[in-house]
C-alpha positions as CSV (number, residue, x, y, z in Angstrom):
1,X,21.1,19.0,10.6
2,X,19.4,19.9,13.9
3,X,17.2,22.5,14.2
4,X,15.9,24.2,17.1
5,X,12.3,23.0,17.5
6,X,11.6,26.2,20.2
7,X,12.7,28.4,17.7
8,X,10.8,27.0,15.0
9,X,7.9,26.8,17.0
10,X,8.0,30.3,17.4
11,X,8.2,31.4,14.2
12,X,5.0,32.2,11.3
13,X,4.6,29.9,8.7
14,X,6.2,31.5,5.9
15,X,9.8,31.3,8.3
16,X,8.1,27.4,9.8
17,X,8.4,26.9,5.3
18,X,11.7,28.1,5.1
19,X,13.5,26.2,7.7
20,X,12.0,23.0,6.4
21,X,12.9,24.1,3.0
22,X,16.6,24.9,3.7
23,X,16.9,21.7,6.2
24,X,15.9,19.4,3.7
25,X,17.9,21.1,1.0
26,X,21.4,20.2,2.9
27,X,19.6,16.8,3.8
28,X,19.4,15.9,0.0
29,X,15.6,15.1,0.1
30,X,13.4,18.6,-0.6
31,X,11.7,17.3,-4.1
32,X,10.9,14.0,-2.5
33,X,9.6,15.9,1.1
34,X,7.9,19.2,-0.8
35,X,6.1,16.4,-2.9
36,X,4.6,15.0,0.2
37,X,3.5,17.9,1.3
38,X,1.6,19.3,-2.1
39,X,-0.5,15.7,-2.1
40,X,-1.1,16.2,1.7
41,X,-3.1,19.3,0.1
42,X,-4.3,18.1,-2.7
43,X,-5.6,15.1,-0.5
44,X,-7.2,17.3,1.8
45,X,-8.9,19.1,-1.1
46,X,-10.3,16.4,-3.4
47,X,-11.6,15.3,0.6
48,X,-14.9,17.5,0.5
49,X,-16.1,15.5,-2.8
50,X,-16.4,16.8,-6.2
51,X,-16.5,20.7,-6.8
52,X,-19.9,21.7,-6.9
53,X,-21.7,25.5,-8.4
54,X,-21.4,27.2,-4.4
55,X,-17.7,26.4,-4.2
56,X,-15.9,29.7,-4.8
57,X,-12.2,29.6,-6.1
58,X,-10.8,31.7,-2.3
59,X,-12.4,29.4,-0.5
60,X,-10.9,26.9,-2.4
61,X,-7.2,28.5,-1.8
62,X,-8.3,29.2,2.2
63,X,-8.5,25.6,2.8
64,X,-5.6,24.8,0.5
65,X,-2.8,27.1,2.7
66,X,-4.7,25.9,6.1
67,X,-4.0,22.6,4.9
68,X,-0.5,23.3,3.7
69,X,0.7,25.4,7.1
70,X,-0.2,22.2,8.8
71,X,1.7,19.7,6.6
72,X,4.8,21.6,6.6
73,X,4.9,22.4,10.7
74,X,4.3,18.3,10.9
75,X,7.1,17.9,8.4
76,X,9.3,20.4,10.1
77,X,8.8,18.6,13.2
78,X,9.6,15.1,11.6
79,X,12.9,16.7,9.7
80,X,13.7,18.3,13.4
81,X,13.8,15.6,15.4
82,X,15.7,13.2,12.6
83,X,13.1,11.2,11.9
84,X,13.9,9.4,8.7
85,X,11.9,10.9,6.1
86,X,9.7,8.7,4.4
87,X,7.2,9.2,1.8
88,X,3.2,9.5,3.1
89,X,1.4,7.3,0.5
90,X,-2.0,7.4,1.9
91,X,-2.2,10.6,0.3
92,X,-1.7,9.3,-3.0
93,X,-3.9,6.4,-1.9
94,X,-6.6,9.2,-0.8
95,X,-6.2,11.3,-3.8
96,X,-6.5,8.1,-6.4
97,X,-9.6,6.7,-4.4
98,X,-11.7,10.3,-4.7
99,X,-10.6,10.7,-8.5
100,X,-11.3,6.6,-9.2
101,X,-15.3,7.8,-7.5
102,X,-15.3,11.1,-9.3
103,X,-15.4,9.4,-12.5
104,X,-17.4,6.5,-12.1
105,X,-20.0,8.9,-10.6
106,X,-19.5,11.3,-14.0
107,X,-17.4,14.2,-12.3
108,X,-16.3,15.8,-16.0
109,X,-12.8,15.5,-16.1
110,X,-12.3,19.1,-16.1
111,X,-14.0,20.0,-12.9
112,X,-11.7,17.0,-11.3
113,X,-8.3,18.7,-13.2
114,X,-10.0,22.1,-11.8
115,X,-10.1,20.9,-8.1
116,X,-6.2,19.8,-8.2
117,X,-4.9,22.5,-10.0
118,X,-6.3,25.3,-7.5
119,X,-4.9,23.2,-4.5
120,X,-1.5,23.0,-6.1
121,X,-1.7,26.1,-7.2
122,X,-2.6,27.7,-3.9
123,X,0.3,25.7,-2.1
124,X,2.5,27.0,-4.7
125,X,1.7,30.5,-4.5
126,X,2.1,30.4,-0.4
127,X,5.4,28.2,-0.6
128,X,6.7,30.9,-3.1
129,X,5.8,33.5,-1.1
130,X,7.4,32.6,1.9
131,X,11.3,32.2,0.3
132,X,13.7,34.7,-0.3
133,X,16.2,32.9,-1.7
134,X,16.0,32.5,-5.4
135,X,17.7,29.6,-5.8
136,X,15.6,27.8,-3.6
137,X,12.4,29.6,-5.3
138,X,13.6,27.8,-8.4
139,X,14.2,24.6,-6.8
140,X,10.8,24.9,-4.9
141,X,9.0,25.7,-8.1
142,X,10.4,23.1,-10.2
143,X,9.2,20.7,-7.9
144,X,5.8,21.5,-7.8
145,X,5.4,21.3,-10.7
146,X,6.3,18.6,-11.1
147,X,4.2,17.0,-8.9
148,X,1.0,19.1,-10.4
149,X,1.9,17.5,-13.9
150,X,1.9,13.9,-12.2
151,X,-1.3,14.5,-10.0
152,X,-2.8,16.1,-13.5
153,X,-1.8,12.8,-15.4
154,X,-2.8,10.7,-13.1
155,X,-6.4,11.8,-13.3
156,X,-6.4,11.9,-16.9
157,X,-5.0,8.4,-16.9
158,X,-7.8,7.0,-14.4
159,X,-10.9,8.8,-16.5
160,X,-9.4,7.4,-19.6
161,X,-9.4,4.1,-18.1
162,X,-13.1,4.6,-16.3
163,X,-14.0,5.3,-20.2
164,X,-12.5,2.6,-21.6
165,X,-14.5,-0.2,-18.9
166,X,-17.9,1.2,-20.0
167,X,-17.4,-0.2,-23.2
168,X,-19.3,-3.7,-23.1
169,X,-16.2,-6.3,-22.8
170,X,-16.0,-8.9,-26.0
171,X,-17.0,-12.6,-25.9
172,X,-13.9,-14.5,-24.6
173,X,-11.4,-16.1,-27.1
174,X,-10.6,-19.6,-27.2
175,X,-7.2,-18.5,-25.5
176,X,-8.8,-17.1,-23.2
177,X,-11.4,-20.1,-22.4
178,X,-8.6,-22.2,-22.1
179,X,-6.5,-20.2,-19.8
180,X,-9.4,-20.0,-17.2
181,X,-10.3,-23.5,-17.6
182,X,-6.4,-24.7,-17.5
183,X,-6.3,-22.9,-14.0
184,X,-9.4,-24.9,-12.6
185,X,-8.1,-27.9,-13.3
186,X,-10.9,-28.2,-16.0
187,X,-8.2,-29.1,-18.8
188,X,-4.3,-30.3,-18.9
189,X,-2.3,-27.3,-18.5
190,X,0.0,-28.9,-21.0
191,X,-2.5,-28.2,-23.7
192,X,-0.9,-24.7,-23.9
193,X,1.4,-26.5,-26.6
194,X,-1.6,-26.2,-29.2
195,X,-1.5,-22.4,-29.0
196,X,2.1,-22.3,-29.8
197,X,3.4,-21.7,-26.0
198,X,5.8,-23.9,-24.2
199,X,5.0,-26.7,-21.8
200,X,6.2,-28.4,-19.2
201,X,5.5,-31.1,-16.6
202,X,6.2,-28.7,-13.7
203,X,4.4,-25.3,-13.4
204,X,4.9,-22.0,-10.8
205,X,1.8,-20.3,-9.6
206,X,2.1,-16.7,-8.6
207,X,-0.8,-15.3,-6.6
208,X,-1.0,-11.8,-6.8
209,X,-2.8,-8.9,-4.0
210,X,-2.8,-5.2,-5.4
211,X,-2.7,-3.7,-2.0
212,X,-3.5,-0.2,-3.5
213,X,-6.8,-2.2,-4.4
214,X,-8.1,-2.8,-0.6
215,X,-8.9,1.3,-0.5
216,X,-9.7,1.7,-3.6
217,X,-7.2,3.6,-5.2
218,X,-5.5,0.6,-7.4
219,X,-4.9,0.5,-11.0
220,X,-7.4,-0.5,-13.3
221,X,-7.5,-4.2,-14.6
222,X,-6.0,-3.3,-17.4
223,X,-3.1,-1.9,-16.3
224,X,-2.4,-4.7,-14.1
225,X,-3.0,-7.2,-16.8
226,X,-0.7,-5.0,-19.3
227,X,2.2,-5.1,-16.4
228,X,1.8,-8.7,-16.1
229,X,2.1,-9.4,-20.1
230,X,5.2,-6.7,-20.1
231,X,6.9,-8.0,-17.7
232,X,6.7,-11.7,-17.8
233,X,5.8,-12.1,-21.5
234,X,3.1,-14.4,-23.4
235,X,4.0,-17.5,-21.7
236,X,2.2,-16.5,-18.8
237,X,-1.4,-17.9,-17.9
238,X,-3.5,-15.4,-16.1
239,X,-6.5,-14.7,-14.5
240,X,-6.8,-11.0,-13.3
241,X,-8.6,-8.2,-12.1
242,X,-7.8,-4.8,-10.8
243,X,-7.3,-6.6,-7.2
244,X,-4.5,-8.7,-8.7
245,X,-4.9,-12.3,-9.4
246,X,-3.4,-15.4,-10.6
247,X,-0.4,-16.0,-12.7
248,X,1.0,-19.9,-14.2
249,X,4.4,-20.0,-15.6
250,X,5.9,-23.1,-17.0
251,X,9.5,-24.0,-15.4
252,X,11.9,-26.1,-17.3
253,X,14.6,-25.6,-15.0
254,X,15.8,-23.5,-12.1
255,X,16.1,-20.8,-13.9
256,X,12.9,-20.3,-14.7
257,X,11.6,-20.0,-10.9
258,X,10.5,-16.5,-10.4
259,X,12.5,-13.9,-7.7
260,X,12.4,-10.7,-6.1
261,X,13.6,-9.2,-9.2
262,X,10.3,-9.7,-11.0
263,X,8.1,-8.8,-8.4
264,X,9.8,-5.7,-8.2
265,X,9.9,-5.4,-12.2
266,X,5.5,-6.0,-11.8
267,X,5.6,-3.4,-8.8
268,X,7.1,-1.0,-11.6
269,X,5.0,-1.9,-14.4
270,X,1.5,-1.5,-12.4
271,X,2.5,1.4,-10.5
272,X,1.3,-0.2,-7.1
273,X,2.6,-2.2,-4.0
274,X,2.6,-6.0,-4.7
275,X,2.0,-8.9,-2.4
276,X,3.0,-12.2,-4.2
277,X,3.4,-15.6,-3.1
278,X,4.6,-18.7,-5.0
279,X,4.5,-22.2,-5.1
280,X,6.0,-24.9,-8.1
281,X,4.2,-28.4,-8.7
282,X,3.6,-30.3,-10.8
283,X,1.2,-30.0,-14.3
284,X,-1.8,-32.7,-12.7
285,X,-1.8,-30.9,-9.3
286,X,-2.0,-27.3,-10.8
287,X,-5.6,-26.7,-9.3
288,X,-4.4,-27.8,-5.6
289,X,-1.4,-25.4,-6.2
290,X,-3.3,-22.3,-7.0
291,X,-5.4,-22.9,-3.8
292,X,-1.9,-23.5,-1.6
293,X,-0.3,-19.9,-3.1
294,X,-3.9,-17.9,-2.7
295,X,-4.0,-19.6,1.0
296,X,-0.5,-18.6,1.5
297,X,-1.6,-14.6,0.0
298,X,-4.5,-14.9,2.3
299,X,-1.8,-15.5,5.7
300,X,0.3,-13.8,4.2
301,X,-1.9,-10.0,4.4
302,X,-3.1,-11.4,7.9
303,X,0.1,-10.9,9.2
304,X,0.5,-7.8,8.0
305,X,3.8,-9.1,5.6
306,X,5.8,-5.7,3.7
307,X,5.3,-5.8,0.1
308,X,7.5,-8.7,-1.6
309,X,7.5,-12.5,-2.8
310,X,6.8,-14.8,0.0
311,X,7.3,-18.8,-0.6
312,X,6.2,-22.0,1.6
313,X,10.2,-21.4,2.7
314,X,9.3,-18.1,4.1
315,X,5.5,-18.9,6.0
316,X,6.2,-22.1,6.8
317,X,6.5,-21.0,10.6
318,X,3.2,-19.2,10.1
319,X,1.2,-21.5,8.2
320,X,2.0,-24.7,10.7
321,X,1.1,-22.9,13.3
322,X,-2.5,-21.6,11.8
323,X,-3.0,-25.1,10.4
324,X,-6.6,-26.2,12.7
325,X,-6.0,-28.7,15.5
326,X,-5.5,-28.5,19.8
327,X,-1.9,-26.7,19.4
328,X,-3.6,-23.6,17.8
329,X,-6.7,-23.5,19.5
330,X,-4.6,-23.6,23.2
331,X,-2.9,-20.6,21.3
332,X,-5.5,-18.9,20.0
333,X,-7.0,-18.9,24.0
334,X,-4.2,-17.1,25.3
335,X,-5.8,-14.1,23.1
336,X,-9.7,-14.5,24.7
337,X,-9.4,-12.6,27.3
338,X,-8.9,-9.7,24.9
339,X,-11.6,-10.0,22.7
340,X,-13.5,-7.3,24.9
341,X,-11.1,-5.1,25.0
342,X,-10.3,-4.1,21.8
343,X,-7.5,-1.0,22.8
344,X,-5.7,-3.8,24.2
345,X,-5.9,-6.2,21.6
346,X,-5.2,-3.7,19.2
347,X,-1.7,-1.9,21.5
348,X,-0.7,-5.9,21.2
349,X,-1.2,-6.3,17.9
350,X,1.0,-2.6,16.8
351,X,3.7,-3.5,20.1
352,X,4.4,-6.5,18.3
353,X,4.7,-4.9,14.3
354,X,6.7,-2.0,16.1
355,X,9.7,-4.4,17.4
356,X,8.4,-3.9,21.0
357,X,9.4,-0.3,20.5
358,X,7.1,1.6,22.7
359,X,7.7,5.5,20.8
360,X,6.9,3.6,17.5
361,X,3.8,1.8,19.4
362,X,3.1,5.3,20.9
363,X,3.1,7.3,17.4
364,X,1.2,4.7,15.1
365,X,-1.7,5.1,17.7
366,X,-1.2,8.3,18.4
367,X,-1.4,7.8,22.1
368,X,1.5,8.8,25.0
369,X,4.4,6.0,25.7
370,X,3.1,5.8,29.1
371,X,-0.2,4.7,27.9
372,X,1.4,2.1,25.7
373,X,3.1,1.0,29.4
374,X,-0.1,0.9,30.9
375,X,-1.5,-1.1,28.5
376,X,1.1,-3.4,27.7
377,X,0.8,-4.3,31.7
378,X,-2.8,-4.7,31.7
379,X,-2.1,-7.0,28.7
380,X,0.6,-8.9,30.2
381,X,-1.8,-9.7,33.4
382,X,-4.8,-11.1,31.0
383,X,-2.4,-13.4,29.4
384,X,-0.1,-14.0,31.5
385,X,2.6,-13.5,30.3
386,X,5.9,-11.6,31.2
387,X,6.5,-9.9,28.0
388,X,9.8,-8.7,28.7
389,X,10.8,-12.3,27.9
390,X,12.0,-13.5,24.5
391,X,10.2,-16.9,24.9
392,X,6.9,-15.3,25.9
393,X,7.1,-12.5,23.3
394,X,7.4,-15.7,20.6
395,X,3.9,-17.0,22.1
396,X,2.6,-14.0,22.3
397,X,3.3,-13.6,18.2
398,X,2.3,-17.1,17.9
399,X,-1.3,-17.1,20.0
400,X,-2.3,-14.0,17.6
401,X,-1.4,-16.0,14.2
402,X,-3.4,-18.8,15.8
403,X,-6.5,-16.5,17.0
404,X,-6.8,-14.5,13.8
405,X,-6.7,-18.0,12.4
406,X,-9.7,-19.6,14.5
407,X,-11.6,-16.0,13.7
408,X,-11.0,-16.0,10.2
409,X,-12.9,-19.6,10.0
410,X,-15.8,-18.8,12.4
């Protein structure tokens, strides 16, 4: 459906609501859109810190349909120009992270439950409000709430957890001694046999990154270590924390060598976006295995890889060409002239994630195309380098896996 952006424009918010409401209705999306929009609130309210004796509840609802005319005429604008809707998760992200602070700084859980509940309840009133069509009232309504339940949950679910880490942790168990010496090489992995597990003379590390984690919003180490144990049963040898961690499997034969499908089974189980890698070896080389898969994580998030399972197979490119030595260091200097000019380094760095796509480059930075083309010029003449080449593009890629490289060990 495309909708008339002048006329849109031109219209209040309650009509700005009902246009997006009725677009993404015959689009097939509303729940998944409307539910973007309530956290963009919530977000924005749990923003100011915890609630304190001043705060008045119509201030509170003020901010709460400020913030919510403004999320739907962005929305609007996304839905009118056919930009693929996709779901915002730095909202959640921002949401967890304030309600993971709240209650480690002792925010009571019902002053947290008080501050969502007024934003949704605010957003609900003004999307309700602005509908006349009853249907989509009910629709609307059944929506948010169900994302006010979730949010709600949520909360509970972190203060329950933030409880549950105050309590001082036991002594470890024998199991749990050997599992931590087994994976620093301190003991034969194969010793898993006296505790009733199966062995085998060739083991599969998984290294695991909760990306949630890096802004503070993951799960707690619980959760992650209960996904782990759910999904891949008590075989497993682990060492984790809420960050993520490592996993050792046994494999007896091909079949046993983990996939996609489990990483996406532990994505489900901890609730969070997973980046895995993976390597298989054998039992007397387990300790130099767990440092190749955490080295391959660590390249891995420097190039910015999507959520997933990543072998040697899929870095091997990568990881040869940030291995130290004179072919990465005359790529790493193609990137120096750069390093004072840090717009430019960074337009290089998004040009390249976007596909050379200069609208894409343009949004993310939330600049004008035509300063992306300006830049990308300016660029081009410090590297030298015509980027409008295949070959030099590939260097290009290539000299900024080998400089973040040579930085990373300065």
């Amino acid at each position: 459906m495309q909708l008339d952006k002048t006329s849109a424009a031109a219209v209040g918010g309650s009509s700005q609501f009902t246009a997006l409401a009725r677009a993404c209705r015959d689009r097939g999306d509303w729940d998944e859109v409307l539910a973007t929009v309530i956290r963009s609130v919530v977000a924005a309210a749990v923003a100011g810190g915890p609630p304190r004796s001043g705060d008045t509840a119509l201030a509170q609802t003020r901010q709460a349909r400020t913030t919510f005319d403004g999320a739907v005429r962005r929305t609007l604008d996304d839905v009118s120009i056919r930009r693929p809707h996709l779901v915002d998760t730095s909202s959640c992200r921002r949401i967890r992270a304030a309600v993971v602070e709240w209650s480690r700084a002792g925010v009571p859980l019902a002053a947290t439950i008080q501050v969502i509940g007024a934003a949704v309840d605010a957003a609900a009133d003004a999307a309700t409000r602005s509908v006349d069509d009853t249907a989509l009232v009910v629709a609307t309504m059944s929506s948010i709430v169900a994302v006010r339940r979730s949010l709600l949950a949520d909360a509970s679910a972190i203060f329950a957890e933030a409880s549950a880490l105050e309590r001082s942790a036991p002594d470890p168990s024998p199991w749990e001694q050997f599992v931590t010496a087994a994976i620093r090489g301190e003991v034969d992995v194969r010793r898993a046999g006296d505790f009733g597990l199966p062995v085998s003379d060739r083991w599969q590390v998984l290294s695991i990154a909760v990306l949630d984690a890096e802004a503070g919003a993951g799960p707690a180490a619980t959760t992650v270590s209960r996904g782990v144990a759910d999904v891949l049963g008590p075989s497993a040898l682990t060492i984790l924390s809420e960050a993520g961690g490592t996993v050792v499997l046994p494999v007896t034969d091909d079949a046993d060598r983990l996939d996609t499908s489990v990483t996406d089974a532990l994505t489900r189980a901890i609730g969070s976006a997973l980046l895995c890698t993976t390597v298989v070896g054998d039992a007397e080389n387990l300790p130099e295995l767990v440092a190749r898969a955490d080295e391959l994580l660590d390249l891995a998030r420097s190039i910015d890889r999507e959520p997933g399972l990543y072998s040697m197979e899929d870095l091997v490119i990568e990881y040869q060409i940030t291995r130290p030595g004179p072919a990465r260091d005359a790529l790493a200097a193609l990137i120096a002239p750069l390093t004072s000019h840090a717009d430019l380094l960074e337009t290089l760095r998004v040009h390249m994630s976007c596909g050379m796509n200069r609208r894409e480059t343009a949004r993310r930075l939330e600049v004008h195309p035509n300063t992306v083309d300006n830049r990308m010029s300016r660029v081009a003449a410090a590297i030298g380098l015509d980027l409008s080449q295949p070959r030099a593009i590939t260097q290009a890629r290539s000299a900024i896996l080998a400089y973040d490289a040579v930085a990373a060990r300065a």
